[in-house]
C-alpha positions as CSV (number, residue, x, y, z in Angstrom):
1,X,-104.7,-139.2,-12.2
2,X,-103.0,-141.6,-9.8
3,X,-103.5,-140.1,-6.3
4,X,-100.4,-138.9,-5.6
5,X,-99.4,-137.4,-1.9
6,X,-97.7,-134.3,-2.6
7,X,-100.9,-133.4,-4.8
8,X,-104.1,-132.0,-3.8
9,X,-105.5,-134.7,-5.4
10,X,-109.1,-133.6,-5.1
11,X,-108.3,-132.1,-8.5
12,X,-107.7,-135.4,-10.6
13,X,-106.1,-133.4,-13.1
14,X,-106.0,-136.6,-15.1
15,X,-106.0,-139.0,-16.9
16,X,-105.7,-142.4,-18.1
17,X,-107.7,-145.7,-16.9
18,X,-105.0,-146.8,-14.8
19,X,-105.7,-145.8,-11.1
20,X,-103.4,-146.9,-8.7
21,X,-102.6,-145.9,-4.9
22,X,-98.8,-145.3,-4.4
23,X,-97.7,-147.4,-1.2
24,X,-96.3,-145.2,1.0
25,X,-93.0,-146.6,2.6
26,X,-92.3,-147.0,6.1
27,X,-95.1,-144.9,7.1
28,X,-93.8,-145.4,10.8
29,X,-90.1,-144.1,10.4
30,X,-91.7,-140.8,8.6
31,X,-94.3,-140.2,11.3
32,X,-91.6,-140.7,14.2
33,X,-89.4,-138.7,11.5
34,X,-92.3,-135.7,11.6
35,X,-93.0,-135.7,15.5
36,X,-89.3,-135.3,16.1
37,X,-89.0,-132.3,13.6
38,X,-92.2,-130.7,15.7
39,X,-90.5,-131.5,18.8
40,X,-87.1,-129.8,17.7
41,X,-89.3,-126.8,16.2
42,X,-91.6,-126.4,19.4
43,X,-88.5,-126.1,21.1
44,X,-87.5,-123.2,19.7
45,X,-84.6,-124.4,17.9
46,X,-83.9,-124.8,14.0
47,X,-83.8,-128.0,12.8
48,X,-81.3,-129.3,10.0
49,X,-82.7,-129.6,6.9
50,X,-82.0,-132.8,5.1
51,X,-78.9,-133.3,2.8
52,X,-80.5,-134.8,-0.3
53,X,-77.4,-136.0,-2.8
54,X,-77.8,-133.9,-5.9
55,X,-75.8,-134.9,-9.0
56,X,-76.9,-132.5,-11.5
57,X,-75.4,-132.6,-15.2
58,X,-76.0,-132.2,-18.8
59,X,-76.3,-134.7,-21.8
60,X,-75.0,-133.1,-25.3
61,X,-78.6,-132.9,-26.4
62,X,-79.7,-130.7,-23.5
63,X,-81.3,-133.6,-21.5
64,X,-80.8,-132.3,-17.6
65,X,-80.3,-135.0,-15.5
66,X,-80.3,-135.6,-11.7
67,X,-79.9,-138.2,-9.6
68,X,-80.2,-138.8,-6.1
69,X,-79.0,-141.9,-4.5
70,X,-80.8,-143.2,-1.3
71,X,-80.0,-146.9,-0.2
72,X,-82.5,-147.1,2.4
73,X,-85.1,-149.3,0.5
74,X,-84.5,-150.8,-2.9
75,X,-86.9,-148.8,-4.6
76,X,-86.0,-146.5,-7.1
77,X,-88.6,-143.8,-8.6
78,X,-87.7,-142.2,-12.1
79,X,-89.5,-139.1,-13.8
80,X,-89.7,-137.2,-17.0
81,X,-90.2,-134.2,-16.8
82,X,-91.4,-132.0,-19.9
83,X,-91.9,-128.1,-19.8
84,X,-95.1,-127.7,-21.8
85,X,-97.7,-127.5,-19.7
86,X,-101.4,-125.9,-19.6
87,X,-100.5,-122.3,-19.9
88,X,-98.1,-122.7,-22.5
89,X,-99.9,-124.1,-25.6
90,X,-99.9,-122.7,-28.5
91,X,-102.9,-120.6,-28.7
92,X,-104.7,-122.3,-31.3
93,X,-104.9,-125.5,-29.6
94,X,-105.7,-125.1,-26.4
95,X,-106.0,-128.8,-24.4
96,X,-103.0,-129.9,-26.6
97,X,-101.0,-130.3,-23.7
98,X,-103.0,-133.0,-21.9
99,X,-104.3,-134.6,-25.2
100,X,-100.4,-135.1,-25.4
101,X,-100.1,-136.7,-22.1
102,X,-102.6,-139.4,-23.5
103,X,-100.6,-139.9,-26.4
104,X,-97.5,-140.7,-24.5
105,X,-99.3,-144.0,-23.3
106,X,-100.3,-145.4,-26.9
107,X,-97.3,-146.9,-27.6
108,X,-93.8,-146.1,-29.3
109,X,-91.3,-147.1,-31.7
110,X,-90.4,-150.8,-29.9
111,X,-93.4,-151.0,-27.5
112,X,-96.9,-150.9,-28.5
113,X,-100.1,-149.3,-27.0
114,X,-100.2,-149.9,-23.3
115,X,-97.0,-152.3,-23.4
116,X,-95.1,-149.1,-21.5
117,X,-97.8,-149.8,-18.3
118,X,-97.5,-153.0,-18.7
119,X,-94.0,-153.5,-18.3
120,X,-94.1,-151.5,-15.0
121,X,-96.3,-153.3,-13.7
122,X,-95.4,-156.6,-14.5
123,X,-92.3,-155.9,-12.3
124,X,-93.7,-154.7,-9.2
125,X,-94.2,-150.9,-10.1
126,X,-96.5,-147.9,-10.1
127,X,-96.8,-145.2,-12.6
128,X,-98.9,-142.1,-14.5
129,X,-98.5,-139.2,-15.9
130,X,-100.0,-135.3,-15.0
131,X,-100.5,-132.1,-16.7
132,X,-99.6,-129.2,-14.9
133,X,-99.9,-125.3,-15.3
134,X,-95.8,-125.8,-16.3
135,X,-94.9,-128.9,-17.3
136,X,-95.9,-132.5,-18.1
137,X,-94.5,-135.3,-16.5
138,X,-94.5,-139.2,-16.6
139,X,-93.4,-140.8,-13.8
140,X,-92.9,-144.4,-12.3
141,X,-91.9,-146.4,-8.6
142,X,-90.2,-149.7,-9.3
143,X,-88.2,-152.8,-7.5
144,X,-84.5,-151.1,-8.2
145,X,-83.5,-153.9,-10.1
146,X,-85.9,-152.6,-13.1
147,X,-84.5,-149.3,-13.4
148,X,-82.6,-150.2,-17.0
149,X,-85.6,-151.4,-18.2
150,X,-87.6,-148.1,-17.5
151,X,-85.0,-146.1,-18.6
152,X,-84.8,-147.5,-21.7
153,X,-88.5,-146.9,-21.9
154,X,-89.0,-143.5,-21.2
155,X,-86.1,-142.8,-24.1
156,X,-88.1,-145.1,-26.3
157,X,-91.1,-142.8,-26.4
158,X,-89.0,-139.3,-25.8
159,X,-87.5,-140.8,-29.6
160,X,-91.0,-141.7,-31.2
161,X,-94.4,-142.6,-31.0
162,X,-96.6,-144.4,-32.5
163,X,-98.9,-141.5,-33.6
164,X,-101.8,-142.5,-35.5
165,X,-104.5,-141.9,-36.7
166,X,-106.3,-144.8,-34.9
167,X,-104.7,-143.7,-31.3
168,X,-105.4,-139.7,-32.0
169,X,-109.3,-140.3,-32.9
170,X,-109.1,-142.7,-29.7
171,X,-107.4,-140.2,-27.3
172,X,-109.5,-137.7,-28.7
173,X,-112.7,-139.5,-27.5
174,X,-111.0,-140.1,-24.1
175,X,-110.2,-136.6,-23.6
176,X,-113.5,-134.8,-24.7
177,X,-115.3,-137.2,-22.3
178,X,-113.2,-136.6,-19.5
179,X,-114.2,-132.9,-19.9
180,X,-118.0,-133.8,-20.0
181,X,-117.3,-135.9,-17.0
182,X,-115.0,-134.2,-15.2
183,X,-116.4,-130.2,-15.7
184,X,-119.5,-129.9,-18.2
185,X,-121.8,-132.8,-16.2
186,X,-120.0,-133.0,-13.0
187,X,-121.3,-130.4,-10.2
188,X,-118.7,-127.7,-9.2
189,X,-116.9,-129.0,-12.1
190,X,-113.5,-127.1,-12.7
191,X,-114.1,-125.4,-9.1
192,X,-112.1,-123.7,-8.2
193,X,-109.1,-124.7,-10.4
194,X,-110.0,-124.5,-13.8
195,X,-112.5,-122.0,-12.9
196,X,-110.4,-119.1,-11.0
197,X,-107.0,-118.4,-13.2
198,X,-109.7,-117.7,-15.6
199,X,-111.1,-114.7,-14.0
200,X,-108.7,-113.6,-11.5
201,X,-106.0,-113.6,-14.9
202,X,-105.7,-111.0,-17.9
203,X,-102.7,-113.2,-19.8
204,X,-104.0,-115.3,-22.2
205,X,-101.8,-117.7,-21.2
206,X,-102.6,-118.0,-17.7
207,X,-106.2,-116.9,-18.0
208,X,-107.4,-119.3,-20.8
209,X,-109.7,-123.0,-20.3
210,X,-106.5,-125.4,-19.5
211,X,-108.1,-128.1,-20.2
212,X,-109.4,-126.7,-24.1
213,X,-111.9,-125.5,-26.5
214,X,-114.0,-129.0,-27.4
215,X,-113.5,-127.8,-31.0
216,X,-109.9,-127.3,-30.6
217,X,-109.3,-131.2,-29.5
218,X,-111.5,-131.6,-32.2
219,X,-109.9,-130.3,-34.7
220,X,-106.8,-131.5,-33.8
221,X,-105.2,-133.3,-37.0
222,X,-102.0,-136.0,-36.9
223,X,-99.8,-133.3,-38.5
224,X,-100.8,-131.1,-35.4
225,X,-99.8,-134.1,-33.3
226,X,-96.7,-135.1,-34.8
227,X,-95.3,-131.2,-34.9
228,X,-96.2,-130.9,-31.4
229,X,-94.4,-133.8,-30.1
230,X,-91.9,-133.0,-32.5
231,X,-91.1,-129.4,-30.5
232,X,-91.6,-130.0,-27.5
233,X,-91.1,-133.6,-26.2
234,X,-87.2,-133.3,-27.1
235,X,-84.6,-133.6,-24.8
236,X,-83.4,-129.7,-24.4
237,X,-86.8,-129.2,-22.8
238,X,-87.0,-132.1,-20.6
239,X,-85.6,-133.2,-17.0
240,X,-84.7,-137.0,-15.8
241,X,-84.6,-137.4,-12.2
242,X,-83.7,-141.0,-10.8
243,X,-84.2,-141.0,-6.9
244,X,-83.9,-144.1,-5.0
245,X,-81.0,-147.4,-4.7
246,X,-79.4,-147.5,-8.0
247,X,-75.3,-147.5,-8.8
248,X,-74.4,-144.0,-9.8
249,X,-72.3,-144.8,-12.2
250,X,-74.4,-147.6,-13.7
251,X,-77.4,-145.0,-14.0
252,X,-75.0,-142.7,-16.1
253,X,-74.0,-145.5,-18.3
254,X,-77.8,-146.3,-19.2
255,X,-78.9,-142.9,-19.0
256,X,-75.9,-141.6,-22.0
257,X,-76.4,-145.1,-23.5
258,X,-80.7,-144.7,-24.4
259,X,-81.0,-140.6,-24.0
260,X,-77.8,-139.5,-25.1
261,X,-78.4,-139.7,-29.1
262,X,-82.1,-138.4,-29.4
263,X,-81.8,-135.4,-31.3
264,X,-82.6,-132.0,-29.8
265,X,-85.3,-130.2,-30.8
266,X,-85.7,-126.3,-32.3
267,X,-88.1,-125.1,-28.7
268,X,-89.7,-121.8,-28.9
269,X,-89.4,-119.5,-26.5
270,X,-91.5,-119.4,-23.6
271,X,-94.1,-117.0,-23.7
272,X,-94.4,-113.8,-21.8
273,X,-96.4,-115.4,-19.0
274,X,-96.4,-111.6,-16.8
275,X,-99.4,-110.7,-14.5
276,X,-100.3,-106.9,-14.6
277,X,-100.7,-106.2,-10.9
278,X,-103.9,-106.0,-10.1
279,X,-105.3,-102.5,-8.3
280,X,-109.2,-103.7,-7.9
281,X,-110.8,-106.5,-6.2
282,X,-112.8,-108.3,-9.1
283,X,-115.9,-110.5,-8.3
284,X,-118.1,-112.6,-9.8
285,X,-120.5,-115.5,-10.5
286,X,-120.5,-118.8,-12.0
287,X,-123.6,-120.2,-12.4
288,X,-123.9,-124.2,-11.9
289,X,-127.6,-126.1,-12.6
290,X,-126.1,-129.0,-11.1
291,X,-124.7,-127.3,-7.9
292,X,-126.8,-128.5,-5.0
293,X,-125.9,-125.7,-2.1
294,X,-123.9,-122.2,-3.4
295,X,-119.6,-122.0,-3.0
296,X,-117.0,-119.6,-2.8
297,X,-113.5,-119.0,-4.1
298,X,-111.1,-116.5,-3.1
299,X,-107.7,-116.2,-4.7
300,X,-104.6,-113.3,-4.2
301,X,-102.1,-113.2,-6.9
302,X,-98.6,-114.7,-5.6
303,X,-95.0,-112.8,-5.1
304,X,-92.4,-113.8,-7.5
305,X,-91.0,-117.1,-6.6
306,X,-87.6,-117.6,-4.8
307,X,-88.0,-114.2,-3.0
308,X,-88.1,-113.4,0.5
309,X,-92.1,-112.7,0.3
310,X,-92.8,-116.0,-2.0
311,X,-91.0,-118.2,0.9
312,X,-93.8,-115.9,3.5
313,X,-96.5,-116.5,1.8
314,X,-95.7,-120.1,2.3
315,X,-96.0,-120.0,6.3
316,X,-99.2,-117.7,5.8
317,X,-100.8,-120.4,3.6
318,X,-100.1,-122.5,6.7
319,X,-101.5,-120.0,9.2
320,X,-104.3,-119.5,7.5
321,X,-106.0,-122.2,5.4
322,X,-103.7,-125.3,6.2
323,X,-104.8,-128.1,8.7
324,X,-107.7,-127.7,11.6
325,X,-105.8,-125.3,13.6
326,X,-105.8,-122.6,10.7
327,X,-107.6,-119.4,11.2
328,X,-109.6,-119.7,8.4
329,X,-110.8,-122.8,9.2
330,X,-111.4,-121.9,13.2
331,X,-113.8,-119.1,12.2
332,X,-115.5,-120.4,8.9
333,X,-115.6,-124.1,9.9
334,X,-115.3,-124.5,13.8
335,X,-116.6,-121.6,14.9
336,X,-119.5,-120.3,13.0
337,X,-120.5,-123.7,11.0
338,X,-120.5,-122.0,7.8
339,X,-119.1,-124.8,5.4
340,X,-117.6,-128.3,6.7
341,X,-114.4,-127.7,5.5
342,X,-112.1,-125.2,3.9
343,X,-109.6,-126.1,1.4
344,X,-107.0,-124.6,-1.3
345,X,-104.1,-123.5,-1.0
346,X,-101.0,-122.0,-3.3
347,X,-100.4,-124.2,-6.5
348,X,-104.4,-126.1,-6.5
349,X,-102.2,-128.6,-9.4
350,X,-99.4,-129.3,-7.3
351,X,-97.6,-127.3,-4.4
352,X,-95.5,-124.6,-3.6
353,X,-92.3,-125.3,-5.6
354,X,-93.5,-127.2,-8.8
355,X,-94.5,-124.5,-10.8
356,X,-93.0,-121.9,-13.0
357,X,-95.3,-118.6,-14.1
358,X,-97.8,-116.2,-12.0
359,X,-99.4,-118.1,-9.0
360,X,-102.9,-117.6,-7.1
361,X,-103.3,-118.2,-3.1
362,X,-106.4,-119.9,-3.2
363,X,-109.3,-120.9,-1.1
364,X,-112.9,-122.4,-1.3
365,X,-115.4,-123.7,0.3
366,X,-119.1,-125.3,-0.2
367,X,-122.1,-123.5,2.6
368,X,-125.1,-123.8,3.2
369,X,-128.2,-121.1,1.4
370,X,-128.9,-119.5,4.3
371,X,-124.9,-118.1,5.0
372,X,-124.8,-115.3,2.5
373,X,-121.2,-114.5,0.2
374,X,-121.0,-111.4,2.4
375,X,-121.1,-112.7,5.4
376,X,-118.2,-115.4,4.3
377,X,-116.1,-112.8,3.1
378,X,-116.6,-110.5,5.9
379,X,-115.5,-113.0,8.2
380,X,-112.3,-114.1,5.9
381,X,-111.4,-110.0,5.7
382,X,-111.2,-109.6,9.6
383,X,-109.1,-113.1,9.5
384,X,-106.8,-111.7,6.8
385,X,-106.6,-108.1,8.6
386,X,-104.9,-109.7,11.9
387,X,-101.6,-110.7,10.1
388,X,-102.0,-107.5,7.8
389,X,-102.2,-105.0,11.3
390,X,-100.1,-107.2,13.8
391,X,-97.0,-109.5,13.3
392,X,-98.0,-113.0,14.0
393,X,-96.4,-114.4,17.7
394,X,-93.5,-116.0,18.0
395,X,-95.3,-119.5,18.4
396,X,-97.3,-119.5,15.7
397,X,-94.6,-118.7,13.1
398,X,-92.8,-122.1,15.2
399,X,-96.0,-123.9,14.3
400,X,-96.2,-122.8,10.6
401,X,-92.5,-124.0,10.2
402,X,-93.4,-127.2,12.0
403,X,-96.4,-128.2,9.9
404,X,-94.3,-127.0,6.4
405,X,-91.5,-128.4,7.2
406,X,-93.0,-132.0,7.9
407,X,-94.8,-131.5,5.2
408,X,-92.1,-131.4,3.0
409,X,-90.5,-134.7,4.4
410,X,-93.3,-136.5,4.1
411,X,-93.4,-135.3,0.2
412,X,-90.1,-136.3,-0.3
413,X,-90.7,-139.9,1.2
414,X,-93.8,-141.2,-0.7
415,X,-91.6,-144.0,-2.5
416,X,-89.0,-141.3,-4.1
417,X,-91.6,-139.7,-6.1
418,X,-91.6,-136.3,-4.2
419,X,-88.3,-136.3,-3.8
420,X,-88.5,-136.6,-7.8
421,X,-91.1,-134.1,-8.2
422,X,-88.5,-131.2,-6.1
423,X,-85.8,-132.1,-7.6
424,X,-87.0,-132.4,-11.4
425,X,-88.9,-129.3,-10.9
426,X,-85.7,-127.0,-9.6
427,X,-83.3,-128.8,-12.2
428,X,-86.1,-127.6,-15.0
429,X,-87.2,-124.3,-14.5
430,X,-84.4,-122.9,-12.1
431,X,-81.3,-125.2,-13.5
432,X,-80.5,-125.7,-10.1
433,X,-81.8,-129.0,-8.4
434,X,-79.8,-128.4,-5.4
435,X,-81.8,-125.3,-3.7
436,X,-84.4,-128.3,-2.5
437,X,-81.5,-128.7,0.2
438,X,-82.0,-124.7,0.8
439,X,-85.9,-124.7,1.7
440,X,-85.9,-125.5,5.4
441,X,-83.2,-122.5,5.8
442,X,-84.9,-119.9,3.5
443,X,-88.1,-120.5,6.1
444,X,-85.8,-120.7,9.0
445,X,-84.8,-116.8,8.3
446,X,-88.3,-115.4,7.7
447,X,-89.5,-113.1,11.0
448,X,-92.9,-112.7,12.1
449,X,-92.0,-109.0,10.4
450,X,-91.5,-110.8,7.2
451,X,-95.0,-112.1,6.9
452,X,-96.4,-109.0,8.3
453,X,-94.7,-107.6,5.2
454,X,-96.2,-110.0,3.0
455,X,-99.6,-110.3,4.0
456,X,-99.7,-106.2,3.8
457,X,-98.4,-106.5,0.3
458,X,-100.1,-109.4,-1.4
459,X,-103.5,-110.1,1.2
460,X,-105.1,-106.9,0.8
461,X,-108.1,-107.0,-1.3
462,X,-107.3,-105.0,-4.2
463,X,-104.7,-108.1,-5.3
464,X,-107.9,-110.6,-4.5
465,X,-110.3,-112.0,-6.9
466,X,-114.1,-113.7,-5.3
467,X,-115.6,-116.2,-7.4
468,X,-119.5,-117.4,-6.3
469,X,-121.0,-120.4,-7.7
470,X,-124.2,-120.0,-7.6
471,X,-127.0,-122.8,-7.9
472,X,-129.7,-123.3,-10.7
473,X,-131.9,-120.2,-9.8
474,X,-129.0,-118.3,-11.1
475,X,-128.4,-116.0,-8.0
476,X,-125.8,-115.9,-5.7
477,X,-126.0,-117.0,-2.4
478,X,-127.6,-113.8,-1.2
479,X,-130.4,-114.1,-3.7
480,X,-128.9,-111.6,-5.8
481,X,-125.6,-111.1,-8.9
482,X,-123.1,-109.3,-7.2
483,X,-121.9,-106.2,-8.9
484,X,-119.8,-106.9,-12.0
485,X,-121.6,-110.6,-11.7
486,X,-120.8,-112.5,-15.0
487,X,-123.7,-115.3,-16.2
């Protein structure tokens, strides 16, 4: 997968040969733009949050469309959205999902295999496509003068593709050696993000291997193919969002004129994606022959987004794992040398807001032999017991805000493409593209009470889930299986 800012894109979560680096734009105004909004937070005061333009409506079909007009560059930066993502494949055919997100590059009805890429980069643009836990998406940065042309496009493959035999034993190939590559002969392979929703989950759903069974993808048959695309790559279960210097008007033209008569589709309903809370700390061990030193994963189970303790758990996830000043990385990292870095955080496929179902709080890191799993985690339960027994100070909850905030920005500036990721993301699963202007002042109200209250709720241990990888001998990194170990 194209490394894309406002992923953690140690996870390459896909996918085809194309690798490009997106350009950031005017890296100088958004740094000036993100020592101001630490100034104005330092300060003490609140700062504004930005006024994107949301235009938000609905095609006849079902297509939601936004668009967001920003004349500051003539770029503009168009995505796709489709909600079928990892956890939501049919059960029979697990891996479908990104096996999919091949398929959308081997050509459709007036362009042939690779001719989509080729267009967009012929004038000037960037582009790729991920699979996520929610949704697949397709997305592309472009000179603003192109954006017919890549609207027409992306409705030329939403209306057919070329699906055949050829490109499905092709893909197919692709995919199963990505998996060898990527997981099966790659050390830590799948760590932690494959690895933990897997044990720390009971659903099916969110709990089985995302990227599938090698005899599923194996079995997969051009009828399977066709009937997936068929139900879910319709416009009722899609999002457009067009962010960038375009004509509003002239955008709505093209956009009715190439979406607006593809047939909806018959979607099923989403499955019941519910956790069962979780009353017992669960551990366990992964063995890896081709691990050179041992690693650890911890993960707590998420609130329910949009509430008051999702938005805390936010500015704990800065507090505590996010940047060199973190506590978690202080004691593991600075202070008693254990690993070189720690890293996670919530969403490991994307971030905080672009996801739909049950959500871990992740964190990992790679140590030496001689630092024994205990001794990690006994250090990371007397980190995690200061913001359960004592409300975080007033300055530190100023520099969580700081470093989220700006954080945010700079997602939103990376040539459009956060900005589309927000905004496609809210209009999809919450039918509301607007609350991205409501972020900065949901974190704005949040005490250092209010993160007490979370931590105490979803940071104690009977909500957590520890995951060893243990190297070749097969023991964990106390020379013995943990209690409850699997092999």
């Amino acid at each position: 997968m194209m490394s894309v800012p406002f992923i953690r894109n140690k996870l390459e979560c896909i996918h085809f040969e194309q690798r490009e680096e997106i350009v950031r734009v005017c890296p100088r105004v958004r740094w000036v733009y993100s020592i101001l909004v630490a100034i104005v937070i330092a300060c003490g005061s609140k700062i504004q949050g930005q006024n994107v333009p949301v235009i938000y409506y609905k095609l006849s079909n079902g297509l939601k469309v936004v668009l967001s007009q920003d004349n500051s560059a003539p770029i503009v930066a168009v995505g796709v959205y489709y909600q079928i993502g990892f956890r939501i494949e049919p059960r029979d055919r697990t891996g479908f999902a990104h096996l999919f997100e091949h398929m959308m590059f081997q050509g459709s009805q007036n362009l042939g295999k690779m001719e989509f890429i080729q267009l967009i980069q012929k004038n000037g643009g960037i582009l790729n496509g991920s699979t996520r836990f929610d949704f697949t998406n397709y997305y592309e940065a472009l000179p603003s003068n192109t954006l017919q042309a890549v609207l027409w496009a992306e409705a030329d493959r939403m209306r057919g593709l070329q699906i055949t035999d050829a490109n499905l034993s092709n893909q197919k190939s692709v995919v199963t050696n990505e998996v060898k590559v990527n997981v099966i002969n790659s050390p830590y392979g799948g760590f932690p993000w494959l690895d933990m929703p897997q044990y720390a989950n009971t659903n099916w759903y969110n709990s089985h291997n995302f990227y599938g069974d090698l005899n599923d993808i194996d079995a997969a048959t051009l009828e399977d193919v066709q009937h997936f695309f068929k139900t879910y790559y319709v416009p009722n279960n899609a999002a457009l969002a067009i962010v960038g210097d375009f004509d509003i008007d002239q955008a709505k033209t093209w956009v009715q004129q190439y979406f607006g008569s593809i047939p909806e589709g018959v979607v099923p309903p989403t499955p019941d994606l519910t956790e069962p809370e979780q009353t017992a700390e669960k551990h366990s061990v992964k063995i890896d022959k081709l691990a050179r030193k041992p690693a650890l994963a911890f993960s707590y189970h998420m609130p329910e987004r949009h509430t008051r303790d999702w938005y805390a758990m936010g500015l704990l996830d800065q507090i505590l794992l996010q940047g060199d000043d973190s506590m978690l990385v202080q004691e593991l990292v600075k202070k008693r040398g254990f690993a070189d870095s720690v890293t996670g955080g919530i969403n490991e496929l994307g971030n905080l807001y672009d996801y739909r179902g049950p959500m871990l709080f992740t964190a990992s890191l790679i140590h030496d032999e001689d630092v024994s799993s205990e001794k990690i985690m006994s250090v990371v339960d007397s980190v995690i017991q200061k913001v359960i027994d004592k409300p975080v100070d007033p300055a530190t909850l100023r520099r969580a805000r700081t470093k989220l905030v700006s954080s945010l920005y700079d997602d939103e500036a990376n040539a459009g493409l956060g900005k589309v990721d927000l905004l496609a993301s809210f209009a999809l699963f919450d039918d509301d593209p607007a609350e991205i202007n409501k972020l900065v002042d949901k974190f704005d109200e949040l005490t250092p009470a209010d993160l007490q209250a979370a931590a105490v709720r979803y940071l104690r241990m009977q909500n957590r889930t520890v995951l060893e990888v243990a190297v070749a001998s097969g023991k964990g990194a106390n020379g013995n299986l943990p209690t409850g170990g699997q092999q």
